[in-house]
Phi, psi and omega in degrees: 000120176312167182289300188290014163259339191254351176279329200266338190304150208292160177236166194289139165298146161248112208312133176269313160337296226296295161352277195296297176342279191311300182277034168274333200267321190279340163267336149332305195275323165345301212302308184300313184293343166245011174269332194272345171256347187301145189235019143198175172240128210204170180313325187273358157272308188275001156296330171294319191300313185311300206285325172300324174285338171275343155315325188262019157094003202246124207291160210285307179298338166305302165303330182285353176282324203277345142304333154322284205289319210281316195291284195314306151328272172349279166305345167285325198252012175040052161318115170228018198250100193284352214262014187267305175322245315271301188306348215255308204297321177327304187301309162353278194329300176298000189255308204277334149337312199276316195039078179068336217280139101004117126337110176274121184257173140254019208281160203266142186207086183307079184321341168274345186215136173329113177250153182230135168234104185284102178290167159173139157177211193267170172248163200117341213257022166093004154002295181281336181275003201255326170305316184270346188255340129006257185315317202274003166292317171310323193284321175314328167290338185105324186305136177262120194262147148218121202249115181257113238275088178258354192254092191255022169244337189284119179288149212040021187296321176308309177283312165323314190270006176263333151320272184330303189321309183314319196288314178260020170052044164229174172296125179220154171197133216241181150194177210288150145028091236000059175296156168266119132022271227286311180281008160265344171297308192290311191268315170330279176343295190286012140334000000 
């Protein structure tokens, strides 16, 4: 290719989403490197989160409310642990997404049979808040809910998802602190 065809030739765009995703992801990704190195939680962790999240593009008033909420949080469940944060901010995060509103599912839903729905994924990605706002959609629907504690090695998982059961007014039941899974689901079911 001659010099004046590699100088005038067109060059590729660059998407400006694709741009802003990335560095919302790359301030994002920040957020773990500093929950996992802060050894407390204090003004000066949550000034960092404040800066990672208006980096990632996200408005300013939005952020100060969601530090308002993630410290209400923090002090209702007397969190002193940052590497503890990561699930609570998900969840934070999905509650002011929702701003109260219900989930619209497609999930299928048999009025003749017992129906079971199994979250399972990594942890962060908002698993529990999706449990609660679910049941309360089904109980809104009329459907008698149970919502069952299976992730019985993660500390506080029992209580957190028992908090949502609470919040959507459905039934739940757990049983203590690393019980096998699988036989606290199978003795849910025989409710």
């Amino acid at each position: 290719m001659s010099f004046f065809k590699r100088l005038f030739r067109r060059k590729p765009k660059t998407n400006k989403y694709e741009m802003g995703l990335h560095r919302s992801r790359e301030a994002l990704d920040n957020l773990k490197d500093i929950l996992e190195s802060s050894d407390r939680i204090d003004d000066e962790l949550f000034d960092s989160i404040e800066d990672i999240f208006i980096q990632a593009d996200v408005g300013v008033d939005t952020v100060l409310y969601f530090v308002d909420e993630l410290k209400k949080e923090i002090n209702l469940k007397k969190i002193e642990d940052p590497s503890e944060l990561s699930e609570i901010i998900v969840d934070k995060l999905f509650e002011i997404y929702l701003k109260d509103e219900v989930i619209i599912t497609d999930l299928t839903y048999d009025k003749d049979k017992i129906n079971v729905y199994l979250f399972v994924g990594v942890n962060g990605v908002g698993k529990t808040t999706s449990i609660g706002k679910i049941a309360h959609q089904f109980r809104e629907e009329g459907h008698k809910v149970l919502v069952i504690a299976g992730d019985t090695f993660r500390a506080g998982a029992i209580e957190q998802v028992k908090i949502w059961a609470e919040r959507a007014k459905v039934g739940f039941y757990s049983k203590e602190q690393f019980s096998d899974p699988s036989s606290v689901i199978y003795d849910g079911l025989q409710k």
